[in-house]
PyMOL Python script that loads the backbone (N, CA, C, O; Angstrom):
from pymol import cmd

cmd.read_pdbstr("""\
ATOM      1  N   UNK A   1       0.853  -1.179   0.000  1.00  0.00           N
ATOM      2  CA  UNK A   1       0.000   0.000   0.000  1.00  0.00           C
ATOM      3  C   UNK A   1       0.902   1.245   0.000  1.00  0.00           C
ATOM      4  O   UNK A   1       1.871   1.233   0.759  1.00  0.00           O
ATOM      5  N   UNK A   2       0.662   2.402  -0.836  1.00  0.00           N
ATOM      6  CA  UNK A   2       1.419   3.390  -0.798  1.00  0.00           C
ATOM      7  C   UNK A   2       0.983   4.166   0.043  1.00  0.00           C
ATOM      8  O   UNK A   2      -0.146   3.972   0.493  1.00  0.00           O
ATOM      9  N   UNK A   3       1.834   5.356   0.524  1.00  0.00           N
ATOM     10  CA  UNK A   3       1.970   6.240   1.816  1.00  0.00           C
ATOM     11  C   UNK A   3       0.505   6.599   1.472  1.00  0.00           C
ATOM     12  O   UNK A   3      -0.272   6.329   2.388  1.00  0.00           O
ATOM     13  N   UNK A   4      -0.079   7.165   0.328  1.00  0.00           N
ATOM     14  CA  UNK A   4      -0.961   8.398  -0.236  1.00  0.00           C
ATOM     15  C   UNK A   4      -2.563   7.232   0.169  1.00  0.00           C
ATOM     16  O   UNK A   4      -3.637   7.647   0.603  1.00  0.00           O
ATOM     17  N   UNK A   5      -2.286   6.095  -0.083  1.00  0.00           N
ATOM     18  CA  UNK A   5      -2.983   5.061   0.213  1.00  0.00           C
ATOM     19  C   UNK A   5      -3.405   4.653   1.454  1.00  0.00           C
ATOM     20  O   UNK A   5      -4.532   4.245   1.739  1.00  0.00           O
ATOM     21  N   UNK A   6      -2.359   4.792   2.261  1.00  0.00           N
ATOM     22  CA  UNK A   6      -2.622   4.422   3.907  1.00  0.00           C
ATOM     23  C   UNK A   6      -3.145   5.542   4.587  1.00  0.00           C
ATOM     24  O   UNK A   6      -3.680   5.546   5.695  1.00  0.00           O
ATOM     25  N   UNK A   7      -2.904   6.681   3.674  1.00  0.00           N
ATOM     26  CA  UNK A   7      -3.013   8.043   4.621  1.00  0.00           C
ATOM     27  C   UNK A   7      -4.802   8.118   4.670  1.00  0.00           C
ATOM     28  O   UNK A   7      -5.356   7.992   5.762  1.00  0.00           O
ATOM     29  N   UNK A   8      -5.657   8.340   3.351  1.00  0.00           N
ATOM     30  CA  UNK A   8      -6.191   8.302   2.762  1.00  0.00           C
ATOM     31  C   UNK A   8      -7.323   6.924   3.631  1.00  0.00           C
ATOM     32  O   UNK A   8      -8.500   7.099   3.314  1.00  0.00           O
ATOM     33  N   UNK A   9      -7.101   5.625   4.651  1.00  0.00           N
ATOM     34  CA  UNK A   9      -7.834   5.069   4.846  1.00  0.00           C
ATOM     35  C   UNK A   9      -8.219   5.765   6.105  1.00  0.00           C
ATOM     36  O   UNK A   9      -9.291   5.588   6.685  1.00  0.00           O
ATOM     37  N   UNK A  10      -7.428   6.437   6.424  1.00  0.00           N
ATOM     38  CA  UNK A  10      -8.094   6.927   7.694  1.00  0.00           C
ATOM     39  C   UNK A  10      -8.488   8.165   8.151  1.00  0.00           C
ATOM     40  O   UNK A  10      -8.169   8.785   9.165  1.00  0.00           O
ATOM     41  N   UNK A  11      -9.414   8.488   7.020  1.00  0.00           N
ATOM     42  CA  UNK A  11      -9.954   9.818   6.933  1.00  0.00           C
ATOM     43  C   UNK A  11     -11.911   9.823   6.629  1.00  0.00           C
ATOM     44  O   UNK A  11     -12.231   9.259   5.583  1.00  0.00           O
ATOM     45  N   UNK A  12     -12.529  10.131   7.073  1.00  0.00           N
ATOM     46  CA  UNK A  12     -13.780  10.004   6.910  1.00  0.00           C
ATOM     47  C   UNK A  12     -13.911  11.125   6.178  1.00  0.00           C
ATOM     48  O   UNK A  12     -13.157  12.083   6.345  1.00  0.00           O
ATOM     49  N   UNK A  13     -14.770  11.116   5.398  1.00  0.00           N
ATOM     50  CA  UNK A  13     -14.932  11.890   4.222  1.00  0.00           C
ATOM     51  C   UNK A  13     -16.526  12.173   4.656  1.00  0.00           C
ATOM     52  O   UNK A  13     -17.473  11.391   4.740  1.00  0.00           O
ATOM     53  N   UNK A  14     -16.440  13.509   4.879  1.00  0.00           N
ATOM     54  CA  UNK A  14     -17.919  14.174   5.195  1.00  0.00           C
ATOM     55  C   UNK A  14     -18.816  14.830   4.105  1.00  0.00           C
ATOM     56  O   UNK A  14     -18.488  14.375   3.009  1.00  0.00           O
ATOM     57  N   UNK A  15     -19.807  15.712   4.008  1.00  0.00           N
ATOM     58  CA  UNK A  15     -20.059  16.519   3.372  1.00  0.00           C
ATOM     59  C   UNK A  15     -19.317  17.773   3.528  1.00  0.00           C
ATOM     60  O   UNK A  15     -19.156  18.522   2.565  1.00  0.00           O
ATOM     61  N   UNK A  16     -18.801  18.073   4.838  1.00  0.00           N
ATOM     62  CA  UNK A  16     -18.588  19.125   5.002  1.00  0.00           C
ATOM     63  C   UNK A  16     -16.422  18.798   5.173  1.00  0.00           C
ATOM     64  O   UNK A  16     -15.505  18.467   4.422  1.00  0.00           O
ATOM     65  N   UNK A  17     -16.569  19.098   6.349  1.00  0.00           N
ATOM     66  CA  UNK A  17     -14.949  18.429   6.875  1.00  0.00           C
ATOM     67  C   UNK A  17     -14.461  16.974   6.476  1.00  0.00           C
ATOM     68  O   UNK A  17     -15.297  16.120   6.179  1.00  0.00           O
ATOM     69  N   UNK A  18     -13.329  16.741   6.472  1.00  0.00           N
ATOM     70  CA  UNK A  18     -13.097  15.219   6.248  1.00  0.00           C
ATOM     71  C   UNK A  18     -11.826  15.165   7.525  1.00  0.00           C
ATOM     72  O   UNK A  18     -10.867  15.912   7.721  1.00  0.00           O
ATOM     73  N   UNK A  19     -12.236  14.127   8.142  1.00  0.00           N
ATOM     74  CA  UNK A  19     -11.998  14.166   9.447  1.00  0.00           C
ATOM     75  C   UNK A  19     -11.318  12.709   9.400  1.00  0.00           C
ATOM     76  O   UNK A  19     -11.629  11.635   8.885  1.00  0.00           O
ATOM     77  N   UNK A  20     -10.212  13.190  10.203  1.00  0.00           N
ATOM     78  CA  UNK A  20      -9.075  12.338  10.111  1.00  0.00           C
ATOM     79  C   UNK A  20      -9.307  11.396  11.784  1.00  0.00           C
ATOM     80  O   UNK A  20      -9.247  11.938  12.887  1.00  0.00           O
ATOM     81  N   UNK A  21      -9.582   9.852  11.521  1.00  0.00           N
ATOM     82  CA  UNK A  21     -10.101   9.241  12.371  1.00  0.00           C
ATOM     83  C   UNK A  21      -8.686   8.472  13.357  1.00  0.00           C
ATOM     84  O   UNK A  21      -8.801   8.222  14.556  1.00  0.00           O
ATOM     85  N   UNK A  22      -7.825   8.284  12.808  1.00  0.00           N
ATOM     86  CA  UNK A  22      -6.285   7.512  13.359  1.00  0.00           C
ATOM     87  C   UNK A  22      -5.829   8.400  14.587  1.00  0.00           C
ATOM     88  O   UNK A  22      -6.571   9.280  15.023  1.00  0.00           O
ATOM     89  N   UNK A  23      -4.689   8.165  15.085  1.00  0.00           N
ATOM     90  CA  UNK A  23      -4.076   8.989  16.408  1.00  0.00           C
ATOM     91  C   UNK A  23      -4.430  10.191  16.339  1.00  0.00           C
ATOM     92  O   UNK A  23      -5.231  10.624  15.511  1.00  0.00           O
ATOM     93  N   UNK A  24      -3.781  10.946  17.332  1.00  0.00           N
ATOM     94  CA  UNK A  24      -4.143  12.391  17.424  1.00  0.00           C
ATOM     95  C   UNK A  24      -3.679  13.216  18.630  1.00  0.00           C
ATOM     96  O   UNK A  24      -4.042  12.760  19.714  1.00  0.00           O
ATOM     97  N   UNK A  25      -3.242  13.889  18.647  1.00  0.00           N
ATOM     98  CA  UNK A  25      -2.262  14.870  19.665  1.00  0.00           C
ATOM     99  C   UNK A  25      -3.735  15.434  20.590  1.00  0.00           C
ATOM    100  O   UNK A  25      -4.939  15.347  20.349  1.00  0.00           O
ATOM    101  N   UNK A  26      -2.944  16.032  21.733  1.00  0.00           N
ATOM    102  CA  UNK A  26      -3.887  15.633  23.097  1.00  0.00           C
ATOM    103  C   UNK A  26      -5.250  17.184  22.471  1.00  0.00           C
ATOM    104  O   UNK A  26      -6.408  17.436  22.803  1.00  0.00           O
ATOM    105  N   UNK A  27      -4.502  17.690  21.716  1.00  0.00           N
ATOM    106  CA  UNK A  27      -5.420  18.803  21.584  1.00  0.00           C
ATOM    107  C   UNK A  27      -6.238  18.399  20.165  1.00  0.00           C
ATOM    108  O   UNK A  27      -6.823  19.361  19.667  1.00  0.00           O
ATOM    109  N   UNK A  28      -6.320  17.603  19.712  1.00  0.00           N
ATOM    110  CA  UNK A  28      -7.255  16.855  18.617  1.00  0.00           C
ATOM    111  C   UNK A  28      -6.262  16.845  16.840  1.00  0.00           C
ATOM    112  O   UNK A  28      -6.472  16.077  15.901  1.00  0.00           O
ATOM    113  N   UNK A  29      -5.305  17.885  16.913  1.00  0.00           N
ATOM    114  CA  UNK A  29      -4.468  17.503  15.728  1.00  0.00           C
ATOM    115  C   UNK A  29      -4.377  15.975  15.328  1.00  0.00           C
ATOM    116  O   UNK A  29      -3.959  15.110  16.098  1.00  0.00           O
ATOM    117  N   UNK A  30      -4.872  15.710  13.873  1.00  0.00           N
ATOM    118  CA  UNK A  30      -4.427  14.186  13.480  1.00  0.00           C
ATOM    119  C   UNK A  30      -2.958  13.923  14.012  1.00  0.00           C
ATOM    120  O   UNK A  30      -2.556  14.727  14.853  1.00  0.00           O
ATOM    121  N   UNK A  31      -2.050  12.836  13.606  1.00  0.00           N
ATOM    122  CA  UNK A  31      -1.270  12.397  13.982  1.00  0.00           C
ATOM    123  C   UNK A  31      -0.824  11.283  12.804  1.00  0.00           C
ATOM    124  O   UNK A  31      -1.250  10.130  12.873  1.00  0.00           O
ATOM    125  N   UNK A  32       0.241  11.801  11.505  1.00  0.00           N
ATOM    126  CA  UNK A  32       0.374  10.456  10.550  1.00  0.00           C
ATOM    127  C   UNK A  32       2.186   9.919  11.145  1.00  0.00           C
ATOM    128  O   UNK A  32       3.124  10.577  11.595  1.00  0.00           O
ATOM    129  N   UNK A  33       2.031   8.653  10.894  1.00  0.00           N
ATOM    130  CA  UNK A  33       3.434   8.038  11.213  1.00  0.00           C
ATOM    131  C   UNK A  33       3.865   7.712   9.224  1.00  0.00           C
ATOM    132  O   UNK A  33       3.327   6.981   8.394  1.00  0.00           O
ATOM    133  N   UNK A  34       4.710   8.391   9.163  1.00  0.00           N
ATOM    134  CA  UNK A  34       5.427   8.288   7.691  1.00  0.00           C
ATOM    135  C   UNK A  34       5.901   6.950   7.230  1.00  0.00           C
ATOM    136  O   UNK A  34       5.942   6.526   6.075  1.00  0.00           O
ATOM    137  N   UNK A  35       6.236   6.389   8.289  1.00  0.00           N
ATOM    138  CA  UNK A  35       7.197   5.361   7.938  1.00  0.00           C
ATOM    139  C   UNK A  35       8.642   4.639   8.887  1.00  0.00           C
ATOM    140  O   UNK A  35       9.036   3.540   9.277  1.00  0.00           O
ATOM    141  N   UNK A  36       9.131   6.374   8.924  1.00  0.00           N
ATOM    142  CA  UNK A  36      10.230   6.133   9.270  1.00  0.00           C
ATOM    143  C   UNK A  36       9.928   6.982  11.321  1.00  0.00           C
ATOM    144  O   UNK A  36      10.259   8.044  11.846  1.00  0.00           O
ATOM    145  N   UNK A  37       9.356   6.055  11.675  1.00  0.00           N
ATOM    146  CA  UNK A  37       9.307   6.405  13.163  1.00  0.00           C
ATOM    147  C   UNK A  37       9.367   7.896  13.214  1.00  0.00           C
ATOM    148  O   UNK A  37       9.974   8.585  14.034  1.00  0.00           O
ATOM    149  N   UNK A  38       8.819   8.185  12.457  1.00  0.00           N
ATOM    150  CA  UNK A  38       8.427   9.926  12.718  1.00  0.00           C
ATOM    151  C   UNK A  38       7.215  10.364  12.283  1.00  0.00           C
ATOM    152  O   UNK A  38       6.711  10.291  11.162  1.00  0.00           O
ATOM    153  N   UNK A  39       6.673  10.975  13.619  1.00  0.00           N
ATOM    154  CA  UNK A  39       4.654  11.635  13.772  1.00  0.00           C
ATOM    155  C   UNK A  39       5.112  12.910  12.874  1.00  0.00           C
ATOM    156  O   UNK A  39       6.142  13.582  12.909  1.00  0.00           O
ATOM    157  N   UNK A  40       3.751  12.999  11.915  1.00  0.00           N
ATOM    158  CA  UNK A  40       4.185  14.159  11.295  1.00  0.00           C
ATOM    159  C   UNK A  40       2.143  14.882  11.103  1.00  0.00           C
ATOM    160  O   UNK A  40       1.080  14.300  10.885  1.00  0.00           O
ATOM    161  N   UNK A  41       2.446  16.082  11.293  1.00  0.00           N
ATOM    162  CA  UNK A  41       0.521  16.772  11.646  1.00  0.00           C
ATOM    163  C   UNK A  41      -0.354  15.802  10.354  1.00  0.00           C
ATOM    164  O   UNK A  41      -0.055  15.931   9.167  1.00  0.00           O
ATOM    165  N   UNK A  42      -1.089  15.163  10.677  1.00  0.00           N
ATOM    166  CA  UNK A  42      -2.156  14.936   9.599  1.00  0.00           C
ATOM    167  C   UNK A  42      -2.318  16.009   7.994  1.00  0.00           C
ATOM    168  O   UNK A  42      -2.236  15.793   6.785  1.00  0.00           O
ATOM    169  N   UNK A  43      -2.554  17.067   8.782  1.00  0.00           N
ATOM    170  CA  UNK A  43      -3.285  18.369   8.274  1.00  0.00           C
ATOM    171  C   UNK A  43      -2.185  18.630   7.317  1.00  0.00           C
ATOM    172  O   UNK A  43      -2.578  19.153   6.274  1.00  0.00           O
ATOM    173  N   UNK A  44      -0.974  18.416   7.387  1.00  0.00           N
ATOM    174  CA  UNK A  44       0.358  18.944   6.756  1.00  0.00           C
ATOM    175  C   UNK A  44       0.637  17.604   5.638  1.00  0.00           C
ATOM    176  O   UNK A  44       1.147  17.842   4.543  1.00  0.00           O
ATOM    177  N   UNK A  45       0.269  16.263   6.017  1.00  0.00           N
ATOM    178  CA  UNK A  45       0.326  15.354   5.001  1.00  0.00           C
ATOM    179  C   UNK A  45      -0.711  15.681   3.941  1.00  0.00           C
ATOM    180  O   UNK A  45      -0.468  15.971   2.769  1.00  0.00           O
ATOM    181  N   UNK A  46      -1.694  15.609   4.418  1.00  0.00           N
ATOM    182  CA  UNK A  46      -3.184  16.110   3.630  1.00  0.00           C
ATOM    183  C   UNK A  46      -2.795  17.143   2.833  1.00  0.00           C
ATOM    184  O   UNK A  46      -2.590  16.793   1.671  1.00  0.00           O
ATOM    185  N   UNK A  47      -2.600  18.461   3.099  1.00  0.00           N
ATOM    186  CA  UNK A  47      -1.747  19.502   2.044  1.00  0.00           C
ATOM    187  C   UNK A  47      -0.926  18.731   0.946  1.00  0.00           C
ATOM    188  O   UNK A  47      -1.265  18.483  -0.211  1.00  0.00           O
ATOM    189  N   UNK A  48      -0.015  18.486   1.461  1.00  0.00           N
ATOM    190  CA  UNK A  48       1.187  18.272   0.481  1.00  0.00           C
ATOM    191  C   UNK A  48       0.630  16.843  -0.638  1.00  0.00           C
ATOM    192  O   UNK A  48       1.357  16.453  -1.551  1.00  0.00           O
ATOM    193  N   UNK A  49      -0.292  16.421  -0.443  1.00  0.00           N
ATOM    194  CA  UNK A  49      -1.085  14.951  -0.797  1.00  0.00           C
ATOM    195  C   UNK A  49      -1.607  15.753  -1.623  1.00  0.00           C
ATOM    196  O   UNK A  49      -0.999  15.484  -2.658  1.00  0.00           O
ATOM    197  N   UNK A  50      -2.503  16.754  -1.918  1.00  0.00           N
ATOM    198  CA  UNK A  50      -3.671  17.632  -2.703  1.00  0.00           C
ATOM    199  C   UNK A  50      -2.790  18.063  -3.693  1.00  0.00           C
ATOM    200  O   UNK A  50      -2.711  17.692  -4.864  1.00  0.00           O
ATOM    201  N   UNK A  51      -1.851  19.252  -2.815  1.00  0.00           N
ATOM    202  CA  UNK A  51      -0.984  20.258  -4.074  1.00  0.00           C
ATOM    203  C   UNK A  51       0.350  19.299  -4.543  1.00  0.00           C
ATOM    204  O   UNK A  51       1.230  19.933  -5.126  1.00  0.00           O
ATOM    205  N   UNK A  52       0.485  18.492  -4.438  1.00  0.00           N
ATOM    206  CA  UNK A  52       1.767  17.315  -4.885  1.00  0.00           C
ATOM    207  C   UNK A  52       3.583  18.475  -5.002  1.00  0.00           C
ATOM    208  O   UNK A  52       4.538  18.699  -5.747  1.00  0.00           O
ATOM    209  N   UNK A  53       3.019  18.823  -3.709  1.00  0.00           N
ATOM    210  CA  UNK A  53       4.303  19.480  -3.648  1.00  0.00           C
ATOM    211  C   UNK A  53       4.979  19.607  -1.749  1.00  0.00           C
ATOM    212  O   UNK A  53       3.987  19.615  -1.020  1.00  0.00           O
ATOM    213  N   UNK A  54       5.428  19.638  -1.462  1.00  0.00           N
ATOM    214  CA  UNK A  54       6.031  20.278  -0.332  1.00  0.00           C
ATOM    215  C   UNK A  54       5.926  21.802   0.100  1.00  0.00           C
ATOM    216  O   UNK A  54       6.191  22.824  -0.533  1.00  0.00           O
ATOM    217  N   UNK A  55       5.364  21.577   1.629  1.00  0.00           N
ATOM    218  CA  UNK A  55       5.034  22.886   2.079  1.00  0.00           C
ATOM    219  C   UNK A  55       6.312  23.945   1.772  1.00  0.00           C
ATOM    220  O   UNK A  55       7.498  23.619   1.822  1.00  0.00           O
ATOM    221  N   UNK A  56       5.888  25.052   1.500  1.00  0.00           N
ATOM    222  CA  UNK A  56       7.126  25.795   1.674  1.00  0.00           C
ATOM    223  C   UNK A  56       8.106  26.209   2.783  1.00  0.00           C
ATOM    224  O   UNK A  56       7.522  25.940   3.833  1.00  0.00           O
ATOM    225  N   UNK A  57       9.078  26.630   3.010  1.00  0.00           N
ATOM    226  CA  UNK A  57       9.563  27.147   4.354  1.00  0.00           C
ATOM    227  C   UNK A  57       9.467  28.059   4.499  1.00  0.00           C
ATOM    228  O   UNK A  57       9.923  28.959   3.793  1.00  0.00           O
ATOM    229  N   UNK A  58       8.517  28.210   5.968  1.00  0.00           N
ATOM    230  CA  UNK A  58       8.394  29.076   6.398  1.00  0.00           C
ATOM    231  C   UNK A  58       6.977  29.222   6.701  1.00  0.00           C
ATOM    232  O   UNK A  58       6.730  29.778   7.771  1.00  0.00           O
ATOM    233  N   UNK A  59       6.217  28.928   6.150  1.00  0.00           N
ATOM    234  CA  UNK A  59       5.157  28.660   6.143  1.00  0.00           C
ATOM    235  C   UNK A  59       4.260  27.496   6.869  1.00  0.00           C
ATOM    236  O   UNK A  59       5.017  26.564   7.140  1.00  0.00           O
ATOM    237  N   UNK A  60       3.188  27.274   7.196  1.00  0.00           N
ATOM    238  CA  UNK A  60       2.186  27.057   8.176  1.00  0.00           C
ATOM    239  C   UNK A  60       1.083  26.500   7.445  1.00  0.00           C
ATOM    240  O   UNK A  60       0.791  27.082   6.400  1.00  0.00           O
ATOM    241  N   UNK A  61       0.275  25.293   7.842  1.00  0.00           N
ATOM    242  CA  UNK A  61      -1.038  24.686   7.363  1.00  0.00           C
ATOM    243  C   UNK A  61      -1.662  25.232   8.180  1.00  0.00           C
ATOM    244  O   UNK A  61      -1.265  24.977   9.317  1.00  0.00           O
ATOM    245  N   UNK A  62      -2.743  26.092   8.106  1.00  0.00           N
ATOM    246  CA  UNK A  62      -3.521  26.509   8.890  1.00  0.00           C
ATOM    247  C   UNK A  62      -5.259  25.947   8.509  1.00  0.00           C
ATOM    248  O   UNK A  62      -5.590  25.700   7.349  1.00  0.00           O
ATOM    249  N   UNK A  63      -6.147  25.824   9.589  1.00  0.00           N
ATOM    250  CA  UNK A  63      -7.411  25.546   9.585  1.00  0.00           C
ATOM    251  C   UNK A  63      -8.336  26.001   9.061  1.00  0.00           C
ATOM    252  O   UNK A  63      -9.123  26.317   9.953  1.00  0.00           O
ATOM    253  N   UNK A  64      -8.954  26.365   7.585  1.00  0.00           N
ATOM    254  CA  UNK A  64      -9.984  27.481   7.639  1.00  0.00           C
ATOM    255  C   UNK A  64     -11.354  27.075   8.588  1.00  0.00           C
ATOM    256  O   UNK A  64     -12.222  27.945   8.518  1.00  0.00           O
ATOM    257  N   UNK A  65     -11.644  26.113   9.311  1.00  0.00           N
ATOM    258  CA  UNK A  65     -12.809  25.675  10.010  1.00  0.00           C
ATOM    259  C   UNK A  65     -12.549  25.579  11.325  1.00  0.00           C
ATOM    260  O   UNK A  65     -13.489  25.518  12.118  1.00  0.00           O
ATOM    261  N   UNK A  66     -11.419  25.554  11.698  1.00  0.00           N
ATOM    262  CA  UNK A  66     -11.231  26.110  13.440  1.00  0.00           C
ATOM    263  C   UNK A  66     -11.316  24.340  13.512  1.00  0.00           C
ATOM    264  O   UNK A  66     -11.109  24.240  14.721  1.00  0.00           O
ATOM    265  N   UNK A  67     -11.460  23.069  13.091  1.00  0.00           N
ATOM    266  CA  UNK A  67     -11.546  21.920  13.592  1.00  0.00           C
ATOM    267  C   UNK A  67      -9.916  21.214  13.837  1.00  0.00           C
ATOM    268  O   UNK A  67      -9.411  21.149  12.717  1.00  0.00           O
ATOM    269  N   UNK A  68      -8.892  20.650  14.937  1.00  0.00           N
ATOM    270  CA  UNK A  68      -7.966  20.024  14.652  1.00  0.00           C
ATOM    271  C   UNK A  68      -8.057  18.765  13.672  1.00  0.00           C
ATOM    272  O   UNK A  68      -7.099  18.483  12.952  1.00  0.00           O
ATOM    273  N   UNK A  69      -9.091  18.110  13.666  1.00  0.00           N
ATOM    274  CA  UNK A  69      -9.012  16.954  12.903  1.00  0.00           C
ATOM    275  C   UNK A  69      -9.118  16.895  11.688  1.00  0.00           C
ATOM    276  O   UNK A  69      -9.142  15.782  11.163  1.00  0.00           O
ATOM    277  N   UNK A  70      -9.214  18.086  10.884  1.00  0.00           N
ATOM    278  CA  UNK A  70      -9.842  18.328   9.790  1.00  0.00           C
ATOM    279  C   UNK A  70      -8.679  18.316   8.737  1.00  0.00           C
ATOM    280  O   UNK A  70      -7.691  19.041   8.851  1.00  0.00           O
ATOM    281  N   UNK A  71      -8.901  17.311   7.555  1.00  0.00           N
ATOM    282  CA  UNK A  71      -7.626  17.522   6.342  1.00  0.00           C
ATOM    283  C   UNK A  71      -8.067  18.055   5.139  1.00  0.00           C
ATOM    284  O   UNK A  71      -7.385  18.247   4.132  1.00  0.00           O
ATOM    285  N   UNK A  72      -9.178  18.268   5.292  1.00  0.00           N
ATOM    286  CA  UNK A  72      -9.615  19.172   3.966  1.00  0.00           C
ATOM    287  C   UNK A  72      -9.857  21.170   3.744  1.00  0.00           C
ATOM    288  O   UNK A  72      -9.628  21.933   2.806  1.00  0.00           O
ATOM    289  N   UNK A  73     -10.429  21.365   5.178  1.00  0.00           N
ATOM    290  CA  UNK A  73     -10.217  22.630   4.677  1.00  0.00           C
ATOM    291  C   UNK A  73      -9.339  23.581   5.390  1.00  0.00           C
ATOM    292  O   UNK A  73      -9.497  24.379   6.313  1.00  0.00           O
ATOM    293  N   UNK A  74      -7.842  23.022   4.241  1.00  0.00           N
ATOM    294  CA  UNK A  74      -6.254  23.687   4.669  1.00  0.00           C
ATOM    295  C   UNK A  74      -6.154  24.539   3.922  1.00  0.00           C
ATOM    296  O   UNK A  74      -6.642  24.308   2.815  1.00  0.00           O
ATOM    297  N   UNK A  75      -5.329  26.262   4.189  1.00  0.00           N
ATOM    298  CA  UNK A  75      -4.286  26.862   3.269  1.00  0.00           C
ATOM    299  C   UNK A  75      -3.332  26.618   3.637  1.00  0.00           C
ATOM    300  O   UNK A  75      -3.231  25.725   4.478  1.00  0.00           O
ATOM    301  N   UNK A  76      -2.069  27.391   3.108  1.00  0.00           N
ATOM    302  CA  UNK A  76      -1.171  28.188   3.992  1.00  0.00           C
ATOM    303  C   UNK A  76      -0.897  29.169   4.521  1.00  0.00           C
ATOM    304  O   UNK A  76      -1.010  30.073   3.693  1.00  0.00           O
ATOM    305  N   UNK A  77      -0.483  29.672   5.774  1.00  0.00           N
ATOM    306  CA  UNK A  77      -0.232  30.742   6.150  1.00  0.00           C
ATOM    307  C   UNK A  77       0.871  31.239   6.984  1.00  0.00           C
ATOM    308  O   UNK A  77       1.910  31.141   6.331  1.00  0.00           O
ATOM    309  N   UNK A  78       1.035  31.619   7.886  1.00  0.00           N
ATOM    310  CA  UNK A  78       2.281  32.435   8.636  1.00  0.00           C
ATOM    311  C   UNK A  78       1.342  32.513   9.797  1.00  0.00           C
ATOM    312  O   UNK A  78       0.134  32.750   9.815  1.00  0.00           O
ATOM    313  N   UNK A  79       2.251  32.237  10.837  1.00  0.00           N
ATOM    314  CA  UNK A  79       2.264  32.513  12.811  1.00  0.00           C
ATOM    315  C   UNK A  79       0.491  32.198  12.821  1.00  0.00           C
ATOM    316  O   UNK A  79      -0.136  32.233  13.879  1.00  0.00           O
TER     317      UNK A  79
END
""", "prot")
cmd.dss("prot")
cmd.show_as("cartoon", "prot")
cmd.util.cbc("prot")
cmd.orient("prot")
């Protein structure tokens, strides 16, 4: 199964939010394990999965819905 594949099973797909159902940091942020023994934000895999690119530096996945669990409605932004 590929990364984009595993990521992808554990996401409930709403009408509205798509809500990431696997681990999750104490304040509700998803939680993906890559592979290589490293937690990396849900919300930040989900980005880089959509735009098939890598976040930029410096830059921030931010929430437009105020939900931690949420991998669909991401931009980017700053602080």
């Amino acid at each position: 199964m590929t990364l984009q594949q595993r990521f992808w099973t554990k996401v409930k797909k709403t009408a509205g939010c798509w809500l990431w159902m696997a681990a999750k940091t104490r304040s509700g942020y998803g939680k993906f394990s890559s592979g290589h023994s490293r937690w990396v934000g849900a919300h930040r895999v989900a980005w880089e999965l959509r735009h098939r690119r890598k976040i930029p530096k410096g830059k921030l996945v931010r929430h437009d819905c105020d939900r931690p669990a949420c991998v669909r409605h991401l931009r980017l932004g700053t602080t």
